[in-house]
N, CA, C and O atoms as CSV, one atom per row, in Angstrom:
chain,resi,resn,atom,element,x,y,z
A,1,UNK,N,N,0.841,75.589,106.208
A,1,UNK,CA,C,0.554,74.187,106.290
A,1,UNK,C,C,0.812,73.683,107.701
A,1,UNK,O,O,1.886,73.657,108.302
A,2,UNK,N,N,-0.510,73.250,108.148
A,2,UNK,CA,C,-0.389,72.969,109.739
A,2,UNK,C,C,-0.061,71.376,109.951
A,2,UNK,O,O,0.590,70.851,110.855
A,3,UNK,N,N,-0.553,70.926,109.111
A,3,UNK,CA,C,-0.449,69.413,108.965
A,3,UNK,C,C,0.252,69.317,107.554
A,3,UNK,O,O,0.066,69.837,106.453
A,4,UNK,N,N,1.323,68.230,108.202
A,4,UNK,CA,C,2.421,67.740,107.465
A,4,UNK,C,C,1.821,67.067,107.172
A,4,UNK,O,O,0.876,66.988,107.958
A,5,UNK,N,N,1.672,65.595,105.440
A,5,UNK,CA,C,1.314,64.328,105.176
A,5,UNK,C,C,2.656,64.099,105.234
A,5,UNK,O,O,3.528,64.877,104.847
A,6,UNK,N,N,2.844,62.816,105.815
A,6,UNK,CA,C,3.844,62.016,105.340
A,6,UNK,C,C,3.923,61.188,104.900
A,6,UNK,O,O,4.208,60.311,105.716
A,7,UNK,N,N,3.832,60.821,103.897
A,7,UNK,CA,C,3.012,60.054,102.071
A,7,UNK,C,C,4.194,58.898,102.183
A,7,UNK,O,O,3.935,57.709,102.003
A,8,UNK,N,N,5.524,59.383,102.502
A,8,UNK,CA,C,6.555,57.987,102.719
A,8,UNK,C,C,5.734,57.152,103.378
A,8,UNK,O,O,5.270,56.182,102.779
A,9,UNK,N,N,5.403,57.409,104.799
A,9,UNK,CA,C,5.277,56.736,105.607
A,9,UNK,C,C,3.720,56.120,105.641
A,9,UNK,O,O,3.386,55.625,106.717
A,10,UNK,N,N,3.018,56.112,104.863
A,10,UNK,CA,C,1.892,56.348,104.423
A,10,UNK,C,C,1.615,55.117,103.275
A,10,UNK,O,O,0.697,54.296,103.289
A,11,UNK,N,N,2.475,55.229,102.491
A,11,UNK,CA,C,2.474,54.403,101.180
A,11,UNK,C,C,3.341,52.929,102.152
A,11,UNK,O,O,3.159,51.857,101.575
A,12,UNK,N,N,4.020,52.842,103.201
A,12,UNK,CA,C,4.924,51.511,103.790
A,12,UNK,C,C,3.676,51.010,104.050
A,12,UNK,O,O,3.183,50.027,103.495
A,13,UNK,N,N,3.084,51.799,105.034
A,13,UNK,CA,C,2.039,51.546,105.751
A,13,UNK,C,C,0.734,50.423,104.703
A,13,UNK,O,O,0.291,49.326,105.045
A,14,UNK,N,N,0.439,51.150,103.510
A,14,UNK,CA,C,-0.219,50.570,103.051
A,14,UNK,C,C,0.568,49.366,102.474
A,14,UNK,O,O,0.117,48.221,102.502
A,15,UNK,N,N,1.530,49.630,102.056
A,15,UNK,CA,C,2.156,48.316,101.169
A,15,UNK,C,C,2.129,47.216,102.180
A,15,UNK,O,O,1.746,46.093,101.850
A,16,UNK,N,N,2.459,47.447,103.214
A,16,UNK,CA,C,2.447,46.381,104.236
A,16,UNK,C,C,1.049,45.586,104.612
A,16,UNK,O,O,1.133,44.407,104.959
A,17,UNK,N,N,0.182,46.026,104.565
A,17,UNK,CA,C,-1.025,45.961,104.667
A,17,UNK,C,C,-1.738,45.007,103.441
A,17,UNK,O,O,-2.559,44.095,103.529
A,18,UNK,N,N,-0.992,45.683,102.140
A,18,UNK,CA,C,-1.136,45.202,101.247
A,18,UNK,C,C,-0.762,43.373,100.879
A,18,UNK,O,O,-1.421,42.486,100.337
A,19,UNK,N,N,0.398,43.416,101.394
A,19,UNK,CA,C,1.583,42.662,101.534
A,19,UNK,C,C,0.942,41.290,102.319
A,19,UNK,O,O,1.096,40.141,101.904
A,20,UNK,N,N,0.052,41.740,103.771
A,20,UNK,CA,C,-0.605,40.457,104.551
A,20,UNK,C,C,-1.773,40.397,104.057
A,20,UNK,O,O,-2.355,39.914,105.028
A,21,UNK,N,N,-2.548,40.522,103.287
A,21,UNK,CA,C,-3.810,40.578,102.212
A,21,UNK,C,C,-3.241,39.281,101.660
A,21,UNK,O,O,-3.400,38.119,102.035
A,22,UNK,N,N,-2.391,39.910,100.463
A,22,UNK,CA,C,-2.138,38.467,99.765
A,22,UNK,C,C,-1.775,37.440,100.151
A,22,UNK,O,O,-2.077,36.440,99.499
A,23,UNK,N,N,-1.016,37.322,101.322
A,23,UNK,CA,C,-0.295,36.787,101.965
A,23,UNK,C,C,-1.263,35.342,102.724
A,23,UNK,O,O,-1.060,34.132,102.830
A,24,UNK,N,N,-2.337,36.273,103.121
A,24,UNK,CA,C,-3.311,35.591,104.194
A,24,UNK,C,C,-4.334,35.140,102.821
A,24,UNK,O,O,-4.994,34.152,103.145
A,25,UNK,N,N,-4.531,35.428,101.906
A,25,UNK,CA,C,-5.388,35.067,100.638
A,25,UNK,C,C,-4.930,33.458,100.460
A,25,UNK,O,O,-5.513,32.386,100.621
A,26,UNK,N,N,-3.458,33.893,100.006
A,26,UNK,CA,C,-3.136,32.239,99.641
A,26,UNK,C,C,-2.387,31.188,100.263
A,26,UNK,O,O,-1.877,30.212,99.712
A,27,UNK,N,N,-2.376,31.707,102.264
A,27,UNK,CA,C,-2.863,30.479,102.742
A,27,UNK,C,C,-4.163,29.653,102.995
A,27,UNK,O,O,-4.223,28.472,103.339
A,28,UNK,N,N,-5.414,30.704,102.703
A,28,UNK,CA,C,-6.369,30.159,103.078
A,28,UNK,C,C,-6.755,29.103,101.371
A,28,UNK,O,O,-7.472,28.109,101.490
A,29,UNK,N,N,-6.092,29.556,99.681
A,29,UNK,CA,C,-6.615,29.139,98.629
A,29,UNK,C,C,-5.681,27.670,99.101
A,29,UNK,O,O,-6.247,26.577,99.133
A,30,UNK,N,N,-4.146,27.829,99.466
A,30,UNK,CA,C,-3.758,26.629,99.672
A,30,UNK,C,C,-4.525,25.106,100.762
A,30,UNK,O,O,-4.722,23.893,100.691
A,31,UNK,N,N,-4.721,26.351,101.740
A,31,UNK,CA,C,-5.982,25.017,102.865
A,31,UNK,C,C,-6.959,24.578,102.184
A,31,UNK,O,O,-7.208,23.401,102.440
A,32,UNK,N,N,-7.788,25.171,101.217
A,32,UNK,CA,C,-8.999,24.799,100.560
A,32,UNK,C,C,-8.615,23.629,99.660
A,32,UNK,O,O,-8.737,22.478,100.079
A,33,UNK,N,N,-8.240,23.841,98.659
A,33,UNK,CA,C,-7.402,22.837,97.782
A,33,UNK,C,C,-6.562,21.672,98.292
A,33,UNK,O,O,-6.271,20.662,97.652
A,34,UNK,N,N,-6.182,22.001,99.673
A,34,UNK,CA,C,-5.451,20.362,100.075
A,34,UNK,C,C,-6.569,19.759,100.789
A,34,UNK,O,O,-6.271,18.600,101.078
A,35,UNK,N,N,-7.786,20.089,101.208
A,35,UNK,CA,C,-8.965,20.170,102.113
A,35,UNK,C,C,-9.796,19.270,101.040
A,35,UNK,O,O,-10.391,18.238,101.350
A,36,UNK,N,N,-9.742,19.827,99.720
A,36,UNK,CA,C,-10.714,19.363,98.719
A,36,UNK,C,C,-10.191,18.047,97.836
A,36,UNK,O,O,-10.975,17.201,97.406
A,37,UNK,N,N,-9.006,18.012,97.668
A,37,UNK,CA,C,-7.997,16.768,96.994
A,37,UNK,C,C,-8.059,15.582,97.940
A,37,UNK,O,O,-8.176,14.466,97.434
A,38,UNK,N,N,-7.980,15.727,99.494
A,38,UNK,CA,C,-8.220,14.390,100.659
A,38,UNK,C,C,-9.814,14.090,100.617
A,38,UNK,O,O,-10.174,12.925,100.787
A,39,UNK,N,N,-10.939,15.269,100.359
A,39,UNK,CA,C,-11.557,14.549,100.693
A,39,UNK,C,C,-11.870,13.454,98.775
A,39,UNK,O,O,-12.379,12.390,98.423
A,40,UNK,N,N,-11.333,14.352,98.287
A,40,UNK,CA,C,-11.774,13.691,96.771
A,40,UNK,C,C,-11.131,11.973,96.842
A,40,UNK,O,O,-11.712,10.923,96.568
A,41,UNK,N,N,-9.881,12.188,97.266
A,41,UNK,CA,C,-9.158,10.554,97.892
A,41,UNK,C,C,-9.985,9.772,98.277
A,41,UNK,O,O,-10.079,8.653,97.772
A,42,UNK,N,N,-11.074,10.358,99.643
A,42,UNK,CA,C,-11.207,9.124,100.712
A,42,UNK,C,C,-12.573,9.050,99.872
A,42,UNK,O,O,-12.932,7.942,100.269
A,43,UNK,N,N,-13.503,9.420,99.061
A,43,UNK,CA,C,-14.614,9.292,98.206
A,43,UNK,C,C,-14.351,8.193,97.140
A,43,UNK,O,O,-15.343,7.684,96.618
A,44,UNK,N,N,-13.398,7.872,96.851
A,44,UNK,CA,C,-13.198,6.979,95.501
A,44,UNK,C,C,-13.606,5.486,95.476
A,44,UNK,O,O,-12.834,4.666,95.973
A,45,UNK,N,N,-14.652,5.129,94.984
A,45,UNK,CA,C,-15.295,4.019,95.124
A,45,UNK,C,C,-14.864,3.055,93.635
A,45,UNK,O,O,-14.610,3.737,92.642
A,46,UNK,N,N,-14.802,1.844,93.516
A,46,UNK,CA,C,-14.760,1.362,92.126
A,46,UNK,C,C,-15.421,0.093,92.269
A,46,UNK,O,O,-15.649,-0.672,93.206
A,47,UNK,N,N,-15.752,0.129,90.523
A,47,UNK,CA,C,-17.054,-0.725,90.487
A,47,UNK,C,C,-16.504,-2.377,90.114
A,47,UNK,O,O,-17.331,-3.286,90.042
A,48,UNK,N,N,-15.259,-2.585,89.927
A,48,UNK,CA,C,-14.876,-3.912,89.286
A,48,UNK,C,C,-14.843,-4.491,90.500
A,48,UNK,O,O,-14.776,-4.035,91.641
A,49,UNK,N,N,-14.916,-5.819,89.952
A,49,UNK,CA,C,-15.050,-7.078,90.702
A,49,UNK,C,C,-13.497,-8.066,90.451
A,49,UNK,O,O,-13.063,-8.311,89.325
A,50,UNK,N,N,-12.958,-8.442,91.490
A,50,UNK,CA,C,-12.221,-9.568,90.680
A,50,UNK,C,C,-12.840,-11.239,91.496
A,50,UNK,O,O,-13.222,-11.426,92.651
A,51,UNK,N,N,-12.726,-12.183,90.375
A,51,UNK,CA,C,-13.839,-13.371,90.285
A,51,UNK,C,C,-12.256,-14.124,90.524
A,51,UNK,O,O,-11.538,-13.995,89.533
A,52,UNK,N,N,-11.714,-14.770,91.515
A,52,UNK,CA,C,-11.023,-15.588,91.897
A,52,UNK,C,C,-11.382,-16.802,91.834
A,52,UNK,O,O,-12.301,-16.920,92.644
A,53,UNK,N,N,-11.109,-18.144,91.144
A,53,UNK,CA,C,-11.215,-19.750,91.336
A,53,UNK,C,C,-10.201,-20.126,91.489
A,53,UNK,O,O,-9.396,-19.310,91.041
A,54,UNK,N,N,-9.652,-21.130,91.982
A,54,UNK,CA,C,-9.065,-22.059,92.272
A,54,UNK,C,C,-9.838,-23.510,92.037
A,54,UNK,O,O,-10.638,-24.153,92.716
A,55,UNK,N,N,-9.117,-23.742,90.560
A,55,UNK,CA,C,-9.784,-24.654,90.219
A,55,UNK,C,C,-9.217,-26.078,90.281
A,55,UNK,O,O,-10.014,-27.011,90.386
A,56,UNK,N,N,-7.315,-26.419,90.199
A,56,UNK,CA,C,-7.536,-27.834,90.262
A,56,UNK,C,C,-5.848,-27.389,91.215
A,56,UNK,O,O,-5.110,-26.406,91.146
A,57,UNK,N,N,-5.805,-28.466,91.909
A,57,UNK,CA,C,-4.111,-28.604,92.567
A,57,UNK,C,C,-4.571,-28.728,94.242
A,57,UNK,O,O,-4.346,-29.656,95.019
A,58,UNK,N,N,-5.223,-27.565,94.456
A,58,UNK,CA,C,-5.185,-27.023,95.673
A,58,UNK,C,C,-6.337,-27.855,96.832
A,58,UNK,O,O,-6.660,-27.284,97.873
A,59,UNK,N,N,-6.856,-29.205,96.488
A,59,UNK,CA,C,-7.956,-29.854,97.596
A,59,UNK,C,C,-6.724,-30.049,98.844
A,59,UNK,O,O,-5.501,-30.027,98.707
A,60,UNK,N,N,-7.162,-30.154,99.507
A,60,UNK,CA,C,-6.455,-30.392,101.272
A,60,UNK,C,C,-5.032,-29.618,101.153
A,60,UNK,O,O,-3.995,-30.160,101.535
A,61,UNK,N,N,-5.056,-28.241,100.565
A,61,UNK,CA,C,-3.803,-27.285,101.134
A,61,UNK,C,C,-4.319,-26.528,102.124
A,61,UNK,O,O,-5.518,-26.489,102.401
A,62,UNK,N,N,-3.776,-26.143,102.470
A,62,UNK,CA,C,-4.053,-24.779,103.680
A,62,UNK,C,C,-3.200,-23.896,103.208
A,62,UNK,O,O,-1.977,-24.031,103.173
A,63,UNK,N,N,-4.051,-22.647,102.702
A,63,UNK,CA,C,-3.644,-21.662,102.000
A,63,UNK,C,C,-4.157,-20.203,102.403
A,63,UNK,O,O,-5.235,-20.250,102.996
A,64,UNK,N,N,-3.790,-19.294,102.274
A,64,UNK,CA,C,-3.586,-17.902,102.589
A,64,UNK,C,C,-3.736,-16.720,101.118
A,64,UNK,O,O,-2.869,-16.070,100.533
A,65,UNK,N,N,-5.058,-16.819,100.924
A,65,UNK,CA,C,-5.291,-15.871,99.715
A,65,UNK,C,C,-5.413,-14.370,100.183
A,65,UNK,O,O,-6.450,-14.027,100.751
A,66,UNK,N,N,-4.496,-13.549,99.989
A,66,UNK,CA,C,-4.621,-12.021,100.060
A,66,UNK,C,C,-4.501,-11.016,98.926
A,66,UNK,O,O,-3.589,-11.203,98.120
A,67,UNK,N,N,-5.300,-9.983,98.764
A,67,UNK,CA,C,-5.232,-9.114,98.237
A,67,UNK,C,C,-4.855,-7.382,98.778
A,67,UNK,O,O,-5.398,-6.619,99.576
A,68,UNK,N,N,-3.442,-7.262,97.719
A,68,UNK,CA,C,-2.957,-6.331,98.580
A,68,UNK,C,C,-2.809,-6.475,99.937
A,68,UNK,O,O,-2.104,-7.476,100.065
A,69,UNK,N,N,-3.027,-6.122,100.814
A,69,UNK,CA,C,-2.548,-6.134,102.509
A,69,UNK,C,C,-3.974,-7.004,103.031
A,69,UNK,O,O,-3.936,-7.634,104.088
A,70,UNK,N,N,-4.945,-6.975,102.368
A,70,UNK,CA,C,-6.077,-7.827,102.848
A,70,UNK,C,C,-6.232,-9.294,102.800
A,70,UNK,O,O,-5.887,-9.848,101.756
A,71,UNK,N,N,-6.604,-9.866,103.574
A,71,UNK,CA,C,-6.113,-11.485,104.081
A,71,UNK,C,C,-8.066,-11.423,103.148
A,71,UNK,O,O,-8.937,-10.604,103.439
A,72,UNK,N,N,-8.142,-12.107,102.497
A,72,UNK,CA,C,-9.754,-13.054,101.526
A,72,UNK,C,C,-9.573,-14.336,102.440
A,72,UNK,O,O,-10.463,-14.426,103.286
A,73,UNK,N,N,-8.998,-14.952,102.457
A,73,UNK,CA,C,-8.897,-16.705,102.609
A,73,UNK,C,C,-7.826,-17.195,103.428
A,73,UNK,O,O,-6.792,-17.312,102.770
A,74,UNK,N,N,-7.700,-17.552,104.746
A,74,UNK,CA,C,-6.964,-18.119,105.750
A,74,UNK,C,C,-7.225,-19.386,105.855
A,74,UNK,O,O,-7.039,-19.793,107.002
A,75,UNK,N,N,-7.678,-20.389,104.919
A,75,UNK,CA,C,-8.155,-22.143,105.580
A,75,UNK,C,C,-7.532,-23.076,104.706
A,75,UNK,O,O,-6.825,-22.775,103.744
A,76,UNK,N,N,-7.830,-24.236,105.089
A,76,UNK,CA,C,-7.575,-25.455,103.976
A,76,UNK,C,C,-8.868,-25.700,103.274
A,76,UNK,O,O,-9.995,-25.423,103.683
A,77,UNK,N,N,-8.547,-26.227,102.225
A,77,UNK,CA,C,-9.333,-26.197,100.792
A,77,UNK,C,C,-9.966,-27.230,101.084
A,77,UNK,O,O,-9.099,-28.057,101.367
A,78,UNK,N,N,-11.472,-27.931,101.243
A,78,UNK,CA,C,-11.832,-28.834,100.996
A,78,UNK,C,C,-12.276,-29.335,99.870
A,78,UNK,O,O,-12.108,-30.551,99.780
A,79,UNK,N,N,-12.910,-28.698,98.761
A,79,UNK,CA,C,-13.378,-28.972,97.540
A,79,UNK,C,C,-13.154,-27.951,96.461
A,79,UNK,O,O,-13.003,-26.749,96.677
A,80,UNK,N,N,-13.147,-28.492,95.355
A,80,UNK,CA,C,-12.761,-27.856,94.207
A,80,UNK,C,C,-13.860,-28.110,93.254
A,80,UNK,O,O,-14.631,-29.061,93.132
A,81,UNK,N,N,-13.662,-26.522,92.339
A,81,UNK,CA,C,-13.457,-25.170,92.509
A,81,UNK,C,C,-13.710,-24.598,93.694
A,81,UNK,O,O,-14.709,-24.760,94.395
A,82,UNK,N,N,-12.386,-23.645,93.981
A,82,UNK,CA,C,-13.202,-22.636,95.571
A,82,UNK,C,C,-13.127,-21.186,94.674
A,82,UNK,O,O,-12.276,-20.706,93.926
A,83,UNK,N,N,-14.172,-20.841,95.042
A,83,UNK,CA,C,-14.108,-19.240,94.251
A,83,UNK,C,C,-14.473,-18.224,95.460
A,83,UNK,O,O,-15.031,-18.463,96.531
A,84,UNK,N,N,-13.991,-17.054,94.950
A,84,UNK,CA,C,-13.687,-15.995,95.874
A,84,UNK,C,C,-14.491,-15.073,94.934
A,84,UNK,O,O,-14.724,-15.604,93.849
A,85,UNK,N,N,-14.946,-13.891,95.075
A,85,UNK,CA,C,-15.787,-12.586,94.592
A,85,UNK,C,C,-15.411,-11.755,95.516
A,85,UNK,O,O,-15.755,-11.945,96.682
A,86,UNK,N,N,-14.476,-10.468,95.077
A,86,UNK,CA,C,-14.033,-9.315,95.850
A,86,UNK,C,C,-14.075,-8.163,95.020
A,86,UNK,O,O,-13.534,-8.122,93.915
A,87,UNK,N,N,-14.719,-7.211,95.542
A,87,UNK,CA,C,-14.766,-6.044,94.485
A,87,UNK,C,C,-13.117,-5.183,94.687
A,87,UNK,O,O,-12.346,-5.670,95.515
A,88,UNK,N,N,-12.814,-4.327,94.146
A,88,UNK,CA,C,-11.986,-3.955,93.502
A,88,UNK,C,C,-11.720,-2.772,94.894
A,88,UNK,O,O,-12.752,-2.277,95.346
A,89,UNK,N,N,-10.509,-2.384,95.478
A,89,UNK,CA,C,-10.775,-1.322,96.464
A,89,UNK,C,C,-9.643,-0.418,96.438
A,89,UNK,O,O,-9.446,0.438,97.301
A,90,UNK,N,N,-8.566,-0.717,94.976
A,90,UNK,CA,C,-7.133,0.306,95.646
A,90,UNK,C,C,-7.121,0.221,93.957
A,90,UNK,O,O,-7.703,-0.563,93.208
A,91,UNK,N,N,-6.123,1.470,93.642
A,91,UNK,CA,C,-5.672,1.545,92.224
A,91,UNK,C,C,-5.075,0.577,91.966
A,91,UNK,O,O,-5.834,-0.256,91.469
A,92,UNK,N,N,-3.815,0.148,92.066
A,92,UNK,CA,C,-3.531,-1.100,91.771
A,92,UNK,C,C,-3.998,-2.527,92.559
A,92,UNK,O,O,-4.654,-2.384,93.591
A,93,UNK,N,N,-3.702,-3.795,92.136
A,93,UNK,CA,C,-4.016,-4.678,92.900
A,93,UNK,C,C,-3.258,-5.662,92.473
A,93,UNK,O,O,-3.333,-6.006,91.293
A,94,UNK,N,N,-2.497,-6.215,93.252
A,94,UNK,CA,C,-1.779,-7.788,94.015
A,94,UNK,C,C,-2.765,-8.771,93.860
A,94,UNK,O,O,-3.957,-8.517,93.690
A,95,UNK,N,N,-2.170,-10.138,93.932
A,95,UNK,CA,C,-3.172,-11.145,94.438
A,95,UNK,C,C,-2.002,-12.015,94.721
A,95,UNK,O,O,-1.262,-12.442,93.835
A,96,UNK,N,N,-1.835,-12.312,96.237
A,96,UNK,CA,C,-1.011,-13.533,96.565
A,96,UNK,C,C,-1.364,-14.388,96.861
A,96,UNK,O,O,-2.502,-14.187,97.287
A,97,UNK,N,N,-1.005,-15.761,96.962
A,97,UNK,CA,C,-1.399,-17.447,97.557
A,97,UNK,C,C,-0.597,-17.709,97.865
A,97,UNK,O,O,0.335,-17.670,97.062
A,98,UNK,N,N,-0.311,-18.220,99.380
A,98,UNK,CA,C,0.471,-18.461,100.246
A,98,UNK,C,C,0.101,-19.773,100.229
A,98,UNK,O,O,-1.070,-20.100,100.418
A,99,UNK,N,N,1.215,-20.779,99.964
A,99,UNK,CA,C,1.489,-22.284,100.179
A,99,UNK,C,C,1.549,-22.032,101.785
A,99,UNK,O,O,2.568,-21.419,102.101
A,100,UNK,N,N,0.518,-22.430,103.103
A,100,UNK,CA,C,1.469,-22.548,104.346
A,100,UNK,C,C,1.895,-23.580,104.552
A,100,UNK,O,O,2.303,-23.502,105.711
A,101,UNK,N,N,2.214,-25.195,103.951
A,101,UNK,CA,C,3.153,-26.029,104.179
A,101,UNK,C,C,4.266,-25.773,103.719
A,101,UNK,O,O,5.163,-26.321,104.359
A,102,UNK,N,N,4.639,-25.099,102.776
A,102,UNK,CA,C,5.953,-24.568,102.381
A,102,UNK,C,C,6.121,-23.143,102.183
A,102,UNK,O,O,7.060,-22.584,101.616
A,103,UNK,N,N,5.188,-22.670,102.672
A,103,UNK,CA,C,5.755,-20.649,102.898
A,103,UNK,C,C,5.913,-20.274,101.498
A,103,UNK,O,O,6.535,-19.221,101.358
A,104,UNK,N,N,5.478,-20.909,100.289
A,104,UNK,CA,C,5.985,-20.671,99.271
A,104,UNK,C,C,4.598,-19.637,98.732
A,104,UNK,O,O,3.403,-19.861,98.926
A,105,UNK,N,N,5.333,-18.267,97.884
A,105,UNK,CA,C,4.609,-17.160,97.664
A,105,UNK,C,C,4.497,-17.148,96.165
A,105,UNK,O,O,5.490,-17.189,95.438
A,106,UNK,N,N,2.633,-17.060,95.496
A,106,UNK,CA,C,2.678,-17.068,94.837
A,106,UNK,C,C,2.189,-15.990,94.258
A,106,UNK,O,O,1.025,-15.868,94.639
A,107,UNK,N,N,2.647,-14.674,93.127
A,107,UNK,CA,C,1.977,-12.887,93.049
A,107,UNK,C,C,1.793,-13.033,91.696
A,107,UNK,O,O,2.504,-13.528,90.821
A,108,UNK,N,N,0.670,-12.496,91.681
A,108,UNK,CA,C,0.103,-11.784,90.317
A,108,UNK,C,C,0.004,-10.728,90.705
A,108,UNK,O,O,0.144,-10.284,91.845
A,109,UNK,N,N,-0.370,-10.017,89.318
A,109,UNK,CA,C,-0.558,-8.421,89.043
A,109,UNK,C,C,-2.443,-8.810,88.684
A,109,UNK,O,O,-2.714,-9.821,88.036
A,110,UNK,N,N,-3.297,-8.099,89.076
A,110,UNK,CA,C,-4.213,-8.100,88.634
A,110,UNK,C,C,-4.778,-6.757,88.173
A,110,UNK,O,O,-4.443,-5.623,88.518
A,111,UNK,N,N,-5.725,-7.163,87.299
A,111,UNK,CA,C,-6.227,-5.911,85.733
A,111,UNK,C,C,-6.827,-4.674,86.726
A,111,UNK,O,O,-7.226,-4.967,87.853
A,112,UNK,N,N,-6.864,-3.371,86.274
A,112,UNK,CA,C,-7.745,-2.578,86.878
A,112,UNK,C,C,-9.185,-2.552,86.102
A,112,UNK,O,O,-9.980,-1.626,85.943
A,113,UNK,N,N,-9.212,-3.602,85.777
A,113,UNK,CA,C,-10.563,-3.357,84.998
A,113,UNK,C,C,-11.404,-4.640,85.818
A,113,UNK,O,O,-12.606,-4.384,85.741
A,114,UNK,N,N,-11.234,-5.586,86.371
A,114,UNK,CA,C,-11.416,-6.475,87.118
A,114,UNK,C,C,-11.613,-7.604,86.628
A,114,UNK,O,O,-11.041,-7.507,85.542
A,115,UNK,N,N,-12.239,-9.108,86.714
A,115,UNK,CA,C,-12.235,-9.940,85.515
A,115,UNK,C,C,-12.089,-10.973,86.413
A,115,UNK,O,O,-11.849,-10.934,87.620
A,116,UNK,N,N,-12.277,-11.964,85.619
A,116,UNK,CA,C,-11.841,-13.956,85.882
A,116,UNK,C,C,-10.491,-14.375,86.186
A,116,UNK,O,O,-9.404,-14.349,85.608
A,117,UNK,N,N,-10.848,-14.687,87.064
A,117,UNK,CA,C,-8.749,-15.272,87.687
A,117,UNK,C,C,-9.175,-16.660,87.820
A,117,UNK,O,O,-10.100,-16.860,88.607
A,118,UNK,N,N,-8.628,-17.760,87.139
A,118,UNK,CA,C,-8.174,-19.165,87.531
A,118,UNK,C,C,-7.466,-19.500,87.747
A,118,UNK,O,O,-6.689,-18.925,86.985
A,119,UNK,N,N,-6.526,-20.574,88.700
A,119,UNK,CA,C,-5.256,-20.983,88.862
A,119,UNK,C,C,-5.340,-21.938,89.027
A,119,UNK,O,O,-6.450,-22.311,89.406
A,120,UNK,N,N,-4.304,-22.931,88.870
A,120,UNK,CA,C,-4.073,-24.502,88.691
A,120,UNK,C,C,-2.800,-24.656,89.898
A,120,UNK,O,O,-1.997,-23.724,89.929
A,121,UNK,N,N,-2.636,-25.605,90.714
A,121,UNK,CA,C,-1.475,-26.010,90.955
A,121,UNK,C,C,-0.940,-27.318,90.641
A,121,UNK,O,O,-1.507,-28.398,90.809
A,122,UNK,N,N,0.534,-27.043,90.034
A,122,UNK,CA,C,1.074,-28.174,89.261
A,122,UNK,C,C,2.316,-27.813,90.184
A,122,UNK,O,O,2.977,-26.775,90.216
A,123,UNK,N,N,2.451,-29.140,91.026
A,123,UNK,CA,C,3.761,-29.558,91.679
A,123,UNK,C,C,3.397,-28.182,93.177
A,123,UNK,O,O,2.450,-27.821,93.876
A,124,UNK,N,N,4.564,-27.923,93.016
A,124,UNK,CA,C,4.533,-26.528,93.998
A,124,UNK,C,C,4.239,-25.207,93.437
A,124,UNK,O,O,4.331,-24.221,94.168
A,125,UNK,N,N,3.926,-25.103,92.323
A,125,UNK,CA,C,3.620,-23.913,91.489
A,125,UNK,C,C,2.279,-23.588,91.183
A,125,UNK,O,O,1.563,-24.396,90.592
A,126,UNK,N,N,1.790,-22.230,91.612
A,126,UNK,CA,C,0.446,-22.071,90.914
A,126,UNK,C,C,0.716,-21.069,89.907
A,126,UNK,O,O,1.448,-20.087,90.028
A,127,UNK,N,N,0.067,-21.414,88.938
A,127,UNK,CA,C,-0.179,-21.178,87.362
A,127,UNK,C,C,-1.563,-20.086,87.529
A,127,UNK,O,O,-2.303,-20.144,88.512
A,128,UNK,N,N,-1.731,-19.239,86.557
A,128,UNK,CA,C,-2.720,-18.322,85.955
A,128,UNK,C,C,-3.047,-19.340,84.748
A,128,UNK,O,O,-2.300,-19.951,83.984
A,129,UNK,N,N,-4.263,-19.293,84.854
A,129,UNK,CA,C,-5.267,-20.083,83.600
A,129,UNK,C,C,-5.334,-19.418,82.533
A,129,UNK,O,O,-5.859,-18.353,82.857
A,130,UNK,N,N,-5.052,-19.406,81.137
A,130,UNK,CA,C,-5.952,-18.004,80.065
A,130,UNK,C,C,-7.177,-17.810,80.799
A,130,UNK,O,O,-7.646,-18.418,81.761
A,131,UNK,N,N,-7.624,-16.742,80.072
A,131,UNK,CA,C,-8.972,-16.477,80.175
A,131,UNK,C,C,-9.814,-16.162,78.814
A,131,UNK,O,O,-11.020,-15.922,78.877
């Protein structure tokens, strides 16, 4: 026997080999899958509407209607009803009214299904209407 195998060294060899196979497999299944979940995020469109009025309290305030981090309405009110139409853009949704003569903050929770919002102001308080 002129040639030795050396099957130890032979079988490391492959295991190792073996070893950055899988290795390099499921960083590339992990990049794909975090690759495919962001873009599925930034795709998400929704179809509700929320129908904002402001129907009695609010003639000559100067008020600050936002949704979530988005400013809708920065002015004073000249006539009543003022209605707003904003479609729907985050899983949940806020709706604040900012009194700016008195800084006073007013929050709802609004539906994920989208819908009719009325509010009244009585005194310094704005009220949600049934619907």
């Amino acid at each position: 026997m002129a040639h030795h195998l050396n099957t130890n060294k032979q079988f490391m060899i492959g295991n190792g080999i073996l070893a950055f196979a899988v290795i390099f497999v499921v960083v590339i299944f992990v990049y794909m899958s975090m690759r495919l979940q962001r873009q599925k995020e930034g795709e998400r469109h929704f179809a509700e509407t929320y129908n904002i009025t402001l129907v009695k309290g609010f003639a000559g305030d100067s008020i600050s209607i936002l949704l979530n981090d988005s400013v809708l309405a920065d002015r004073r009110i000249g006539e009543e009803p003022f209605n707003i139409e904003v479609k729907r853009f985050a899983e949940q949704s806020a709706l604040m009214i900012v009194n700016k003569a008195t800084d006073r903050l007013s929050l709802f929770e609004l539906s994920e299904k989208g819908g009719n919002y009325r509010f009244e102001k009585d005194g310094d308080e704005v009220k949600l209407l049934a619907q």
